[in-house]
C-alpha positions as CSV (number, residue, x, y, z in Angstrom):
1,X,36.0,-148.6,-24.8
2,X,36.0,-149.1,-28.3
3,X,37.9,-146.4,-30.9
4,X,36.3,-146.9,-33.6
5,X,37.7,-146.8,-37.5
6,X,36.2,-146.9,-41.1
7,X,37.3,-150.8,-40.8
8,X,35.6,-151.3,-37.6
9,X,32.8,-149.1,-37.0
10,X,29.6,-151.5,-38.4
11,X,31.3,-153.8,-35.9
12,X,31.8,-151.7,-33.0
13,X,27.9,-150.4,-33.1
14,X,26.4,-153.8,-34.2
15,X,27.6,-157.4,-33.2
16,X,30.0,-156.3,-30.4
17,X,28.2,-154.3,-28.9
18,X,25.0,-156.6,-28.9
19,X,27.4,-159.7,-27.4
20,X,28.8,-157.1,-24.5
21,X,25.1,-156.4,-24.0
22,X,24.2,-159.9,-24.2
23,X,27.5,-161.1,-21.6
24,X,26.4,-158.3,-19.3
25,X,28.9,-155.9,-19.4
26,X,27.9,-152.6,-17.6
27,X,29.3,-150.2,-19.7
28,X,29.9,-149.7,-23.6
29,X,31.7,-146.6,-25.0
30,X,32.3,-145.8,-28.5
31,X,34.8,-142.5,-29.4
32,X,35.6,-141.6,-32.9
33,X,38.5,-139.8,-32.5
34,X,38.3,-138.0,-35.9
35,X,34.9,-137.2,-35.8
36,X,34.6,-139.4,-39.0
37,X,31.3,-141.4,-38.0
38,X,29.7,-140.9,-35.1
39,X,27.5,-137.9,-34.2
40,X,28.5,-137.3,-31.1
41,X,32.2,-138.5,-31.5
42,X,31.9,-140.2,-27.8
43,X,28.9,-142.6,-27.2
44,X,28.7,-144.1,-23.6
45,X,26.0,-146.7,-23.1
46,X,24.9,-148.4,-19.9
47,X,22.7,-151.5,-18.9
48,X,19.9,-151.3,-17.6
49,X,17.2,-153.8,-17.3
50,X,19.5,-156.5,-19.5
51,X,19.8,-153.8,-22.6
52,X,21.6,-150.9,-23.0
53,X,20.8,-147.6,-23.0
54,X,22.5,-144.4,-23.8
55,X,24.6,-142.2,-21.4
56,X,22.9,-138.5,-21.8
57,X,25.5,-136.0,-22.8
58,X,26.2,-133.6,-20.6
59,X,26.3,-129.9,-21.5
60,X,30.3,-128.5,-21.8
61,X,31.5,-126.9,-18.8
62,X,31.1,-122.7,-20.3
63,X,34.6,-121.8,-18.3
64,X,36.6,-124.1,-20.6
């Protein structure tokens, strides 16, 4: 899991995330705790096929 900042957010989405991709890492999460730069704030990714692709959000449980 990477939190990401306004220092380390090109980072987070770009190289790092392509060399965990590239190392074979299963899963890659991204959470912006502020809310500052990423749309959702929480990004899950997950390999398939060698390249990652995105965890669907799922819909907020309505009894919360």
């Amino acid at each position: 899991m990477e939190v990401t900042s306004r220092k380390t957010r090109r980072k987070d989405s770009g190289p790092k995330k392509t060399l965990y991709e590239r190392i074979g890492t299963e899963e890659y999460i991204l959470f912006d705790p502020f809310g500052d730069y990423l749309r959702p704030r929480l990004q899950g990714f997950r390999l398939r096929r060698s390249r990652y692709q995105p965890i669907p959000e799922t819909k907020r449980d309505a009894r919360k």
